[in-house]
BALOBA-1460 file (C-alpha; in Angstrom, 3 decimals):
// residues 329
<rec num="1" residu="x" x="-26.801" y="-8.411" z="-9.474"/>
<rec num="2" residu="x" x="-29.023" y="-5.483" z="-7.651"/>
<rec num="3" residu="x" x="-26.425" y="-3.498" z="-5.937"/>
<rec num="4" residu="x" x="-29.051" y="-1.628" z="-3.879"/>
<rec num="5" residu="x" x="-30.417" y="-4.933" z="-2.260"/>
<rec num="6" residu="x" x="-26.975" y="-6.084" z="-2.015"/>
<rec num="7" residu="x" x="-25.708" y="-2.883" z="-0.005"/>
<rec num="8" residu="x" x="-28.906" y="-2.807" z="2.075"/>
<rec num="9" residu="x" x="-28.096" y="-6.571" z="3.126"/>
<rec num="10" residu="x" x="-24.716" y="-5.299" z="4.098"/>
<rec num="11" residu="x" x="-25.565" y="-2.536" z="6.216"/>
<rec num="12" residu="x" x="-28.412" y="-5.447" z="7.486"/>
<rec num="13" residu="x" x="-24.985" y="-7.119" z="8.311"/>
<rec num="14" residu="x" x="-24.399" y="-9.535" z="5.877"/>
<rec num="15" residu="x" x="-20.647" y="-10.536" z="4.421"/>
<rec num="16" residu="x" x="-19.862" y="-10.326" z="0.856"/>
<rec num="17" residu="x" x="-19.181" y="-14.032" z="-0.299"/>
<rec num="18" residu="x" x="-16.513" y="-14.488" z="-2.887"/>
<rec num="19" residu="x" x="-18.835" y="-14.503" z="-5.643"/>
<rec num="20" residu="x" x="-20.006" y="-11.343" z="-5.101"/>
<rec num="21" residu="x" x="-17.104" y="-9.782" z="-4.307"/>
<rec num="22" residu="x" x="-15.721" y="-10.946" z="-7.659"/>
<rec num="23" residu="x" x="-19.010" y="-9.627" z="-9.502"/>
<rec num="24" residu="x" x="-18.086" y="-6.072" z="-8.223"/>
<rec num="25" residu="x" x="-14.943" y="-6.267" z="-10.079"/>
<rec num="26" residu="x" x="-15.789" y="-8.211" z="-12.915"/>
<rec num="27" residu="x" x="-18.991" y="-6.112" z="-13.408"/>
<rec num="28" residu="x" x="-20.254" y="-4.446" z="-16.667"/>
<rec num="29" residu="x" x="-18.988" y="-0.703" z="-17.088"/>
<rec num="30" residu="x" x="-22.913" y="0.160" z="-17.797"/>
<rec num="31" residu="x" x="-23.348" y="-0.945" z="-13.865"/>
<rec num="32" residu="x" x="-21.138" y="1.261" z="-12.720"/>
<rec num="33" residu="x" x="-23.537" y="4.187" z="-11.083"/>
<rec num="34" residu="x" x="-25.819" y="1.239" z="-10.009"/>
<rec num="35" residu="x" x="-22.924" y="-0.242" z="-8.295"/>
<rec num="36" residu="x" x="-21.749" y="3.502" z="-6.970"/>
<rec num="37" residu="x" x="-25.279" y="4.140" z="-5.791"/>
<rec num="38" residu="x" x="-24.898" y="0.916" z="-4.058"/>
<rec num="39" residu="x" x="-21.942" y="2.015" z="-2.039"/>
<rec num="40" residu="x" x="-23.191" y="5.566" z="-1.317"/>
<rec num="41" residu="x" x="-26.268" y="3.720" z="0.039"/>
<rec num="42" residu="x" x="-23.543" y="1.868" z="2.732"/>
<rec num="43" residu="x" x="-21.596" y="5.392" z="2.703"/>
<rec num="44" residu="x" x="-24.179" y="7.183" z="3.754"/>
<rec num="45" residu="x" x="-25.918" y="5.273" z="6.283"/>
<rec num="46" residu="x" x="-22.418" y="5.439" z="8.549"/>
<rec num="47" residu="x" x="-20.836" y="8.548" z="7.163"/>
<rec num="48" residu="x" x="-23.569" y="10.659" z="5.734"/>
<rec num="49" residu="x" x="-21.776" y="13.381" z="2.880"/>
<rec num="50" residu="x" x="-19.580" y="13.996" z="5.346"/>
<rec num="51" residu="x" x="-15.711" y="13.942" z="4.238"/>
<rec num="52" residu="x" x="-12.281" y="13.469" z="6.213"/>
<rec num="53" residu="x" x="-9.501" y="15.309" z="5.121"/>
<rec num="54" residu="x" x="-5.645" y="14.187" z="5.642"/>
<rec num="55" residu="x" x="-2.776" y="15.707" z="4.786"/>
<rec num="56" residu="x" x="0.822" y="14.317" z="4.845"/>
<rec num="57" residu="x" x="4.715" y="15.099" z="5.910"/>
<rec num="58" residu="x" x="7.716" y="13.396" z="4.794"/>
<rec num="59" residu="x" x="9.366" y="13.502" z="7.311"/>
<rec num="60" residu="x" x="12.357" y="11.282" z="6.574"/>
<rec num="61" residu="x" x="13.164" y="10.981" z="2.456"/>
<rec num="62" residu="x" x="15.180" y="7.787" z="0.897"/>
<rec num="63" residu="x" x="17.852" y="6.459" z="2.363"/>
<rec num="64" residu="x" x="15.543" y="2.873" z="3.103"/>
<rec num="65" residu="x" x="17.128" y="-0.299" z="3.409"/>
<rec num="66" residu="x" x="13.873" y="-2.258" z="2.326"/>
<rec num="67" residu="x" x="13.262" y="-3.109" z="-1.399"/>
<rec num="68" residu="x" x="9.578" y="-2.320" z="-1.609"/>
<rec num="69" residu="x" x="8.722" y="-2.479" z="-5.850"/>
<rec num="70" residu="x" x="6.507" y="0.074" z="-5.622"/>
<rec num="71" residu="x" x="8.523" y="2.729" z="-3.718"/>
<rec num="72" residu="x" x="10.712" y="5.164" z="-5.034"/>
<rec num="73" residu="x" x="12.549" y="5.371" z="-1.830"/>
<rec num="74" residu="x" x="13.732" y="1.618" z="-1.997"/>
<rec num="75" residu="x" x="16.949" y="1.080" z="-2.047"/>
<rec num="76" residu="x" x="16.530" y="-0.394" z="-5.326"/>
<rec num="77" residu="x" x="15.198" y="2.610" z="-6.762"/>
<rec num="78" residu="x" x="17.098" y="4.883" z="-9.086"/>
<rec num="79" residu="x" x="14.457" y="7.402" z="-9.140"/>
<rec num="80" residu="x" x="15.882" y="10.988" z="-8.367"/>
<rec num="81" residu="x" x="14.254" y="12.096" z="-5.462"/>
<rec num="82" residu="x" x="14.943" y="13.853" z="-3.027"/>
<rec num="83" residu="x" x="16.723" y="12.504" z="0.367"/>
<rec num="84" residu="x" x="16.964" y="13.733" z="3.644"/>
<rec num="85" residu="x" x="17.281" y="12.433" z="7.164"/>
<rec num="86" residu="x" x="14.562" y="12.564" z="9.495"/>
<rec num="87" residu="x" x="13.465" y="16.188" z="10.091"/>
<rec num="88" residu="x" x="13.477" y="18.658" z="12.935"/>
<rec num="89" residu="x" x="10.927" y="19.396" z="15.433"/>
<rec num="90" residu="x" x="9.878" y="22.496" z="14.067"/>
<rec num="91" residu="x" x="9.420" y="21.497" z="10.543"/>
<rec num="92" residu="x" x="6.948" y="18.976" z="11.730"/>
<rec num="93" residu="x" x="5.424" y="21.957" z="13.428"/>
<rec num="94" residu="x" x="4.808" y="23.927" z="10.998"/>
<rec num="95" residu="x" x="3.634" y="21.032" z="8.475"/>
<rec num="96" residu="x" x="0.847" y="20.417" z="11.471"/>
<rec num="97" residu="x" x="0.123" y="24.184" z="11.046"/>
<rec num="98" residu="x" x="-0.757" y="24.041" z="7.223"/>
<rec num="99" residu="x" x="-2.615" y="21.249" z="7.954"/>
<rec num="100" residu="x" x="-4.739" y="23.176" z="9.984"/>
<rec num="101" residu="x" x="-5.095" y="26.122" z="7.707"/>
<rec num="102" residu="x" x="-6.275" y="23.343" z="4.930"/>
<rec num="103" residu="x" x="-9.057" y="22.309" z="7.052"/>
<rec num="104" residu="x" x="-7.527" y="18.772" z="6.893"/>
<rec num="105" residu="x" x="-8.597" y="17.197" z="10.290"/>
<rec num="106" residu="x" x="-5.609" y="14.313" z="10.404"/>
<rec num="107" residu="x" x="-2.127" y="15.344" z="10.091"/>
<rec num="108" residu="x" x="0.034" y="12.067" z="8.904"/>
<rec num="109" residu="x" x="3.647" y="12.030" z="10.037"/>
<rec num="110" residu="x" x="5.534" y="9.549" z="7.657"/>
<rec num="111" residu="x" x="9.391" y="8.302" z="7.407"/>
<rec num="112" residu="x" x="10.694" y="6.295" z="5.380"/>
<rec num="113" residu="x" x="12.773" y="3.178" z="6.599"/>
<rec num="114" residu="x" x="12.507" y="-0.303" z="8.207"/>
<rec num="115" residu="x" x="11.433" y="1.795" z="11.845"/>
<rec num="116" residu="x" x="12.367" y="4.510" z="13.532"/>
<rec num="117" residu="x" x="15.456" y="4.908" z="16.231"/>
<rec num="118" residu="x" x="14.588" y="5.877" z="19.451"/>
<rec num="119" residu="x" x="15.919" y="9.687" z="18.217"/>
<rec num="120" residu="x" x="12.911" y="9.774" z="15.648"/>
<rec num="121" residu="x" x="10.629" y="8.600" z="18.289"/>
<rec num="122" residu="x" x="11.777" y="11.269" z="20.626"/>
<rec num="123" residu="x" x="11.349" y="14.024" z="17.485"/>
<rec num="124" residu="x" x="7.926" y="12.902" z="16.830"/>
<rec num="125" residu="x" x="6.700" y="12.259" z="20.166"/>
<rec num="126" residu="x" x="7.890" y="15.986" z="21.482"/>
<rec num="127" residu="x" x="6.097" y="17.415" z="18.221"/>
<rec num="128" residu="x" x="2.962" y="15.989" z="19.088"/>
<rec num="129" residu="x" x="2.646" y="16.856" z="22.595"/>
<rec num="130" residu="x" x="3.223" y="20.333" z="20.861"/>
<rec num="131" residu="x" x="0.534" y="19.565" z="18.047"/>
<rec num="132" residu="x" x="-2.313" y="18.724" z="20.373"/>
<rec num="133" residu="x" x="-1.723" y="21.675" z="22.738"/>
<rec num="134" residu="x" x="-1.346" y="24.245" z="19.734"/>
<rec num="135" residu="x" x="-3.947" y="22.270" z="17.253"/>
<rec num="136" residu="x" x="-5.952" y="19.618" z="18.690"/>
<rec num="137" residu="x" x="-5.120" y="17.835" z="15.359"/>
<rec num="138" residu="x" x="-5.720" y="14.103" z="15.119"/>
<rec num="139" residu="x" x="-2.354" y="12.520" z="14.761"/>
<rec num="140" residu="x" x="-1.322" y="9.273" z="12.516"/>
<rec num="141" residu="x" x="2.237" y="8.022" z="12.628"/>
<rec num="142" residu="x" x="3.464" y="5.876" z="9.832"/>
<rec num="143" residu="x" x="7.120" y="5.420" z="11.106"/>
<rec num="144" residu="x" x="7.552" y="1.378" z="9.875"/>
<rec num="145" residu="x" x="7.906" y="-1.666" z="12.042"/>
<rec num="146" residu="x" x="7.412" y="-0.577" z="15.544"/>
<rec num="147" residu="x" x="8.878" y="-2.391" z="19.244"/>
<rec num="148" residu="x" x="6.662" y="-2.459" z="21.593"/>
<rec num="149" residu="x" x="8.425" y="0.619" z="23.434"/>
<rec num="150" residu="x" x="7.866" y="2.457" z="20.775"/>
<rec num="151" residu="x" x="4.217" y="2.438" z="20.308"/>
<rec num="152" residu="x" x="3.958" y="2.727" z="24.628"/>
<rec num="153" residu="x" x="5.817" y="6.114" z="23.794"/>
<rec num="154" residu="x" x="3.844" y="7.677" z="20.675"/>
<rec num="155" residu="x" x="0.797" y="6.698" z="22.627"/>
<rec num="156" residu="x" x="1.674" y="8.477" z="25.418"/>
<rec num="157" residu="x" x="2.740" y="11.409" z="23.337"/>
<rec num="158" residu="x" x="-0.519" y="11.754" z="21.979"/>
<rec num="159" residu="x" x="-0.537" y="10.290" z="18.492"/>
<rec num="160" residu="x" x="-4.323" y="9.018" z="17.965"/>
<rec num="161" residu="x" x="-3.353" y="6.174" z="15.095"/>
<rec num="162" residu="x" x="-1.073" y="4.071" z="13.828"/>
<rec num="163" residu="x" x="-0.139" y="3.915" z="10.289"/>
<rec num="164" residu="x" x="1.333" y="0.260" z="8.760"/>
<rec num="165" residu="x" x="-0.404" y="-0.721" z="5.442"/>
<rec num="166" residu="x" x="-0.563" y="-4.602" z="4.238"/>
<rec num="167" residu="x" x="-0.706" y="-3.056" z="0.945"/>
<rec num="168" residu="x" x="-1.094" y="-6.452" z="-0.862"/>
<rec num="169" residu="x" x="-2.287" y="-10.253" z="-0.043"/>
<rec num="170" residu="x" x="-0.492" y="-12.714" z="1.696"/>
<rec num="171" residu="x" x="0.002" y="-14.327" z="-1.434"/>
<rec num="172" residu="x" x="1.553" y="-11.416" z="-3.470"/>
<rec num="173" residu="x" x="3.744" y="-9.830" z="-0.734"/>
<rec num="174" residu="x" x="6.850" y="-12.014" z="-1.599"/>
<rec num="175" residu="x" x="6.610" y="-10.218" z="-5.712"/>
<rec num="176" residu="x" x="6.579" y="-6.503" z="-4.086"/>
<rec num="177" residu="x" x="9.024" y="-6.742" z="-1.234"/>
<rec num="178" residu="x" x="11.524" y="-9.821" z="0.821"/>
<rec num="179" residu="x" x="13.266" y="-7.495" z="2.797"/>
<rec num="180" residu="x" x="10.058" y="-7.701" z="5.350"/>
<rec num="181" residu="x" x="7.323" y="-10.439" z="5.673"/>
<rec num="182" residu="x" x="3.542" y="-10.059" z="5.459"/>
<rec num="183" residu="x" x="3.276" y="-10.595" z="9.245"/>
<rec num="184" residu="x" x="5.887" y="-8.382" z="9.917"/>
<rec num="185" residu="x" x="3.780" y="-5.517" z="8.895"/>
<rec num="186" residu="x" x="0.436" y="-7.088" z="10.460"/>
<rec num="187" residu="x" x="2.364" y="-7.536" z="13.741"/>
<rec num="188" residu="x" x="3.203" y="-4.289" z="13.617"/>
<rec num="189" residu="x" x="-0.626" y="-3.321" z="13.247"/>
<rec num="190" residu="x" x="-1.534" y="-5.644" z="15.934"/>
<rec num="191" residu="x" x="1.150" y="-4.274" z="18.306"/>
<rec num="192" residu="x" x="-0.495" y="-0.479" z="17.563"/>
<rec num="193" residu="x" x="-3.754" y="-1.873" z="18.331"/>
<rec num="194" residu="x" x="-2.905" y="-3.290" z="21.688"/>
<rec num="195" residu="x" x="-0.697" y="-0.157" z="22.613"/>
<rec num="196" residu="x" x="-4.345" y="1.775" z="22.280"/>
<rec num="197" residu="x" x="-3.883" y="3.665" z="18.571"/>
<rec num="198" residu="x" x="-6.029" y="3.100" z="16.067"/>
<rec num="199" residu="x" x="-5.188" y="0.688" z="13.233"/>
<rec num="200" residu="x" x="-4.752" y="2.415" z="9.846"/>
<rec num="201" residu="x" x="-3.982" y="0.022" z="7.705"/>
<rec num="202" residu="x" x="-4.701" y="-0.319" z="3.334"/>
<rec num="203" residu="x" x="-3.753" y="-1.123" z="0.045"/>
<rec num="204" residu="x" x="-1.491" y="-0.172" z="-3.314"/>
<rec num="205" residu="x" x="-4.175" y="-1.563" z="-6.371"/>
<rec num="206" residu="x" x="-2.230" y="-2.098" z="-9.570"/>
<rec num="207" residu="x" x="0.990" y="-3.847" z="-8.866"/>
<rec num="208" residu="x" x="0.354" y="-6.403" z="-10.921"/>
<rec num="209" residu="x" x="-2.135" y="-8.375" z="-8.565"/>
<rec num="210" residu="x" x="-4.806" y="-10.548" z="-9.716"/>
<rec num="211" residu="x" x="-8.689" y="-9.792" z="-8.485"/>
<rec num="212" residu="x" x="-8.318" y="-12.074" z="-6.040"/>
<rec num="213" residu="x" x="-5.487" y="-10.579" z="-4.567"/>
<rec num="214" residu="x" x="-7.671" y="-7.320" z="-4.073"/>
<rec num="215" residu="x" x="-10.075" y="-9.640" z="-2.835"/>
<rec num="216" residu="x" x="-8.172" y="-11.024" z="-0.471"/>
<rec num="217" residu="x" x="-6.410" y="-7.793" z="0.585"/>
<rec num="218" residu="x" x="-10.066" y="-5.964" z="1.620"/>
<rec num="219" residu="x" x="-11.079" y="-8.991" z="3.333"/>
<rec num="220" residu="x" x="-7.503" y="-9.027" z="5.492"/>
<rec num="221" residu="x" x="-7.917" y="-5.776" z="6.569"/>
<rec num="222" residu="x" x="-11.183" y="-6.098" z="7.448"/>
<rec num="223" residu="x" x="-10.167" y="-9.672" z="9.618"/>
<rec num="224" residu="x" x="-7.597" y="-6.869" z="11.323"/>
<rec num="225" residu="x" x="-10.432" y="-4.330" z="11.923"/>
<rec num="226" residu="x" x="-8.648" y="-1.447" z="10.954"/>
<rec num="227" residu="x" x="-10.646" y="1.499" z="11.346"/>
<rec num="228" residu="x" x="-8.977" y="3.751" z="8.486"/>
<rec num="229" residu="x" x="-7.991" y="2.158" z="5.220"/>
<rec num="230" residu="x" x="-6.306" y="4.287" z="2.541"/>
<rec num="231" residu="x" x="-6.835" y="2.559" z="-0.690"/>
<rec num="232" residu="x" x="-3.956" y="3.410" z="-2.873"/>
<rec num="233" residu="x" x="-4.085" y="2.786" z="-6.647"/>
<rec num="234" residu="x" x="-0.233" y="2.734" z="-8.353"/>
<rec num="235" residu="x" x="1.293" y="5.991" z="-9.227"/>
<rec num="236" residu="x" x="4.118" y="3.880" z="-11.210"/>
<rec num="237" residu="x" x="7.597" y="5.699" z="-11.043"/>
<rec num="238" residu="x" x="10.529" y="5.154" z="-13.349"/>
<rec num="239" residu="x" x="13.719" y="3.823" z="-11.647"/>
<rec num="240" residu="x" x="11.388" y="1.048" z="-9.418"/>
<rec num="241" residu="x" x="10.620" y="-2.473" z="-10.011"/>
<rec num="242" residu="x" x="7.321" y="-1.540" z="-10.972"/>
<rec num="243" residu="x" x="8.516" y="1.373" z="-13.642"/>
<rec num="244" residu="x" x="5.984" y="1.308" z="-16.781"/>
<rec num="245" residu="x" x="3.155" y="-1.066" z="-14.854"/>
<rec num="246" residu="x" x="-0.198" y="0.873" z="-16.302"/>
<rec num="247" residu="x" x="-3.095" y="-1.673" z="-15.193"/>
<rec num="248" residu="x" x="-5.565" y="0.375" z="-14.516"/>
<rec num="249" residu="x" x="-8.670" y="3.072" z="-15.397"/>
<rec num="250" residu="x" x="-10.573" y="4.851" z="-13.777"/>
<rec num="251" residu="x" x="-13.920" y="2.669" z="-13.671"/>
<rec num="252" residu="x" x="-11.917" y="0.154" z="-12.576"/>
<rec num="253" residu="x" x="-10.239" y="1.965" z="-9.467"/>
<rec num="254" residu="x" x="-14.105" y="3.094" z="-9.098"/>
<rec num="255" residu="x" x="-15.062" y="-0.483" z="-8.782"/>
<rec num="256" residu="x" x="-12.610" y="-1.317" z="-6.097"/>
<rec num="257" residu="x" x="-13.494" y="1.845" z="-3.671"/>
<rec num="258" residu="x" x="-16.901" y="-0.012" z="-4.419"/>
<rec num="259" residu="x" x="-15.722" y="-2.853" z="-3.380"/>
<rec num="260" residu="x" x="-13.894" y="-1.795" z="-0.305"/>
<rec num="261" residu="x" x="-16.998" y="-0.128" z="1.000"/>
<rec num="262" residu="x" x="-19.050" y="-3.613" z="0.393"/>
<rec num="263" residu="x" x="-16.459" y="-5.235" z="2.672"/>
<rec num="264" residu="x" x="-15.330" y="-2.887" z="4.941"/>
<rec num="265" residu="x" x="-18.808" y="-0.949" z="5.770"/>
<rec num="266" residu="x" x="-18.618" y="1.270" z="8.987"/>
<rec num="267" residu="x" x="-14.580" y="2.015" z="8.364"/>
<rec num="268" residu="x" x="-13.345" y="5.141" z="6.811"/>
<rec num="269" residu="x" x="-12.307" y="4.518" z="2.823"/>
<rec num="270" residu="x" x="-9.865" y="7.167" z="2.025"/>
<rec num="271" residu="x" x="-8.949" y="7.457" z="-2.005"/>
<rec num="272" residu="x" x="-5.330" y="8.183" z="-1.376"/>
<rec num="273" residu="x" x="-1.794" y="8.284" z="-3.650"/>
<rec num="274" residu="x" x="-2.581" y="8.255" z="-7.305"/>
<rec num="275" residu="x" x="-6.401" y="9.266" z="-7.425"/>
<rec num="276" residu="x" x="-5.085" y="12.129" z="-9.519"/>
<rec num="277" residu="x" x="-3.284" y="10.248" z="-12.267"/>
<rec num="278" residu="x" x="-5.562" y="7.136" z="-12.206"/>
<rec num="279" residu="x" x="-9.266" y="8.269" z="-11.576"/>
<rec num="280" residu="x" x="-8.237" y="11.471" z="-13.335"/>
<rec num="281" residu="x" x="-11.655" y="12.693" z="-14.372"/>
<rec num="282" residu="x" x="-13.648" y="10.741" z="-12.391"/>
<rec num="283" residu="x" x="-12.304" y="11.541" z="-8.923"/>
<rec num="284" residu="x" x="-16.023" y="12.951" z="-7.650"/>
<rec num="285" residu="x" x="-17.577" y="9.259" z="-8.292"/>
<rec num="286" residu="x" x="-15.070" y="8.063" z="-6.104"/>
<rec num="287" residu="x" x="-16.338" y="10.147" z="-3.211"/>
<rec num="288" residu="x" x="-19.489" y="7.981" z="-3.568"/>
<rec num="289" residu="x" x="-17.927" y="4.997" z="-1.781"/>
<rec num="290" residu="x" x="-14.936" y="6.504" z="0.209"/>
<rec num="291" residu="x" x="-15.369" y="9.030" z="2.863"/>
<rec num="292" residu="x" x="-12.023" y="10.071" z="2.892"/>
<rec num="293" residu="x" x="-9.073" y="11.639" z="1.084"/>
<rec num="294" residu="x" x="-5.276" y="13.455" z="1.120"/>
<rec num="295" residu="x" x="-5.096" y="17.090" z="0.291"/>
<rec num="296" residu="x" x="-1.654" y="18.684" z="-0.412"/>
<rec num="297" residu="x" x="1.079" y="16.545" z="-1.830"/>
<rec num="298" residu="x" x="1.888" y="12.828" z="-1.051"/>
<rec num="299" residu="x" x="5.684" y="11.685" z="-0.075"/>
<rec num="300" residu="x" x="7.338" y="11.258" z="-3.550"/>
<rec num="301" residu="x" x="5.057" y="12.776" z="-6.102"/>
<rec num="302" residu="x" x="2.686" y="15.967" z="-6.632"/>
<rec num="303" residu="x" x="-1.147" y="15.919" z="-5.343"/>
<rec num="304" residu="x" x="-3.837" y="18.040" z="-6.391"/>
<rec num="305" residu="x" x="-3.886" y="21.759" z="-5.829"/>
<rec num="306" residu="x" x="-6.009" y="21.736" z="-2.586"/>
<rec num="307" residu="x" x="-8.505" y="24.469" z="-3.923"/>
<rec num="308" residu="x" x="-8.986" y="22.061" z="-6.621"/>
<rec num="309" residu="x" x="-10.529" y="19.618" z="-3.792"/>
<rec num="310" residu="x" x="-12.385" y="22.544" z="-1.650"/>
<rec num="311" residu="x" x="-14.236" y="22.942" z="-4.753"/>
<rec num="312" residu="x" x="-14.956" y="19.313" z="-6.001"/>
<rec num="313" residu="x" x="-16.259" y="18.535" z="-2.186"/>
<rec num="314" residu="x" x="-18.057" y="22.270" z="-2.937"/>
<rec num="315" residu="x" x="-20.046" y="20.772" z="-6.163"/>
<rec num="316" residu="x" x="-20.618" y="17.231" z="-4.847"/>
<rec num="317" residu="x" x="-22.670" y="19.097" z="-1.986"/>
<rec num="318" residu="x" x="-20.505" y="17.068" z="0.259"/>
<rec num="319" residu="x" x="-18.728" y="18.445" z="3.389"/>
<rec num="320" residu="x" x="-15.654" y="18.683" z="5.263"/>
<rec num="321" residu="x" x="-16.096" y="16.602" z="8.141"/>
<rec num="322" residu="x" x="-14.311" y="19.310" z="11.250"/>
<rec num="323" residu="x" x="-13.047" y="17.791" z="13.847"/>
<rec num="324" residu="x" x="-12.940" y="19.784" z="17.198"/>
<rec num="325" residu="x" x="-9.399" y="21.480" z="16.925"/>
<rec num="326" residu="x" x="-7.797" y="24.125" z="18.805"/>
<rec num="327" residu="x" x="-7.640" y="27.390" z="18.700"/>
<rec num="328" residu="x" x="-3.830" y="28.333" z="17.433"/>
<rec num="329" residu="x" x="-1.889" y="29.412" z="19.957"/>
């Protein structure tokens, strides 16, 4: 396969058939920069060496009625974390204003549970009517399965997109999680989409899927046109279904950002929980094909040390991609 003629087809606007989609992940280790250069090539052309930086807030720990395999918060889990209901005002605050002291352009707001009461709602809504005036921060929610009210209300509040990721195919949702359907969380996408948010939806690579599934999985999300997709690879945690699952490496994560940016061309790729433990040393290649990534700590387990990423974006030559923020009040 020439990757180069393949990615210039794509950016030409051609779709990935199945075939090559599958040769992406099947490919040879030794065709992995070929491949890489491939994706930069599509990377480039919409994004330049420009990079978005996110960083999270938990802002509600545990204490989940769903039964997600992955998910230390489940309330399968027997992981000792810590809980806590859904947090004040001001602590959203001030996670908004390290945020914007690390240069990260998106500030993600995330509880855990099957959606948020109208309280939570009210919490987040007031905090980011605060946000924009104080920051000018892009805001993504990722607060579970919305109504309809709800996403009229976080709209109007100010909060820019919409968090809900499909995080698996069709096919493999039922082995992760019953407790929810597949279209409950694609309704929920669709619902944030028509209430004027953008669509962030993405993906948890290495629960046990086949290549197919991921396949299938970059394929749905681009079919729902999300315009951010965080591409998650499995940080496994004792105490969850998916305790001691260790499926991956890191040319293999490398190969699905690849093939994420074949499929999903103009959309913002962002390498998000476990790059650390599962790209490990080759966390710069990944950069290559996504445009995007977390800084700070995720909602269960340790990130990098954001220096650590100020200087890897620092010796790629790449750069932090500003938004226009606020002055702090």
């Amino acid at each position: 396969m020439n990757w180069q003629t393949l990615a210039e087809k794509v950016i030409e606007g051609k779709v990935l058939t199945d075939t090559e989609a599958m040769a992406i992940l099947e490919s040879d280790d030794d065709e992995l920069l070929p491949l890489l250069n491939g994706a930069f090539t599509i990377r480039k052309h919409y994004y330049g060496k420009k990079v978005k930086l996110n960083m999270i807030i938990n802002a509600k720990s545990g204490y989940c009625p769903e039964n997600c395999g992955y998910c230390a918060q489940s309330r399968d889990s027997t992981a000792p974390i810590e809980k806590y209901p859904f947090i004040t005002k001001e602590q959203i605050l001030e996670g908004a204003r390290r945020a914007y002291e690390n240069k990260a352009g998106t500030y993600c707001i995330v509880a855990s549970g099957r959606g948020p009461t109208t309280k939570d709602v009210r919490v987040v809504s007031e905090a980011v009517e605060e946000i924009k005036e104080m920051y000018g921060l892009t805001v993504c929610a990722c607060l579970g399965i919305l109504k309809d009210e709800q996403a009229a209300r976080l709209k109007e509040a100010g909060v820019d997109r919409y968090n809900h990721n499909l995080n698996t195919s069709e096919r493999h949702h039922d082995f992760i999680t019953t407790s929810h359907t597949y279209e409950d969380r694609v309704g929920t996408v669709e619902m944030a989409k028509r209430n004027g948010m953008s669509p962030c939806s993405g993906a948890i690579i290495g629960m046990k899927e086949t290549k197919e599934d991921v396949i299938d999985i970059a394929r749905s999300l681009r079919a729902l046109d999300a315009d951010s997709i965080p591409v998650n690879f499995l940080h496994a945690i004792d105490g969850t279904k998916l305790e001691g699952t260790d499926e991956l490496n890191p040319r293999y994560c490398l190969k699905v950002l690849a093939l994420f940016r074949y499929l999903n061309p103009t959309k913002e790729i962002r390498i998000s929980g476990g790059r650390e433990v599962n790209l490990r040393s080759l966390q710069p290649l990944g950069l290559y094909a996504a445009n995007s990534i977390f800084v700070g700590d995720y909602l269960t387990t340790e990130g990098q040390e954001e220096n650590s990423d100020f200087k890897m974006l620092q010796d790629l030559g790449f750069e932090i991609e500003m938004p226009k923020m606020a002055e702090p009040v």
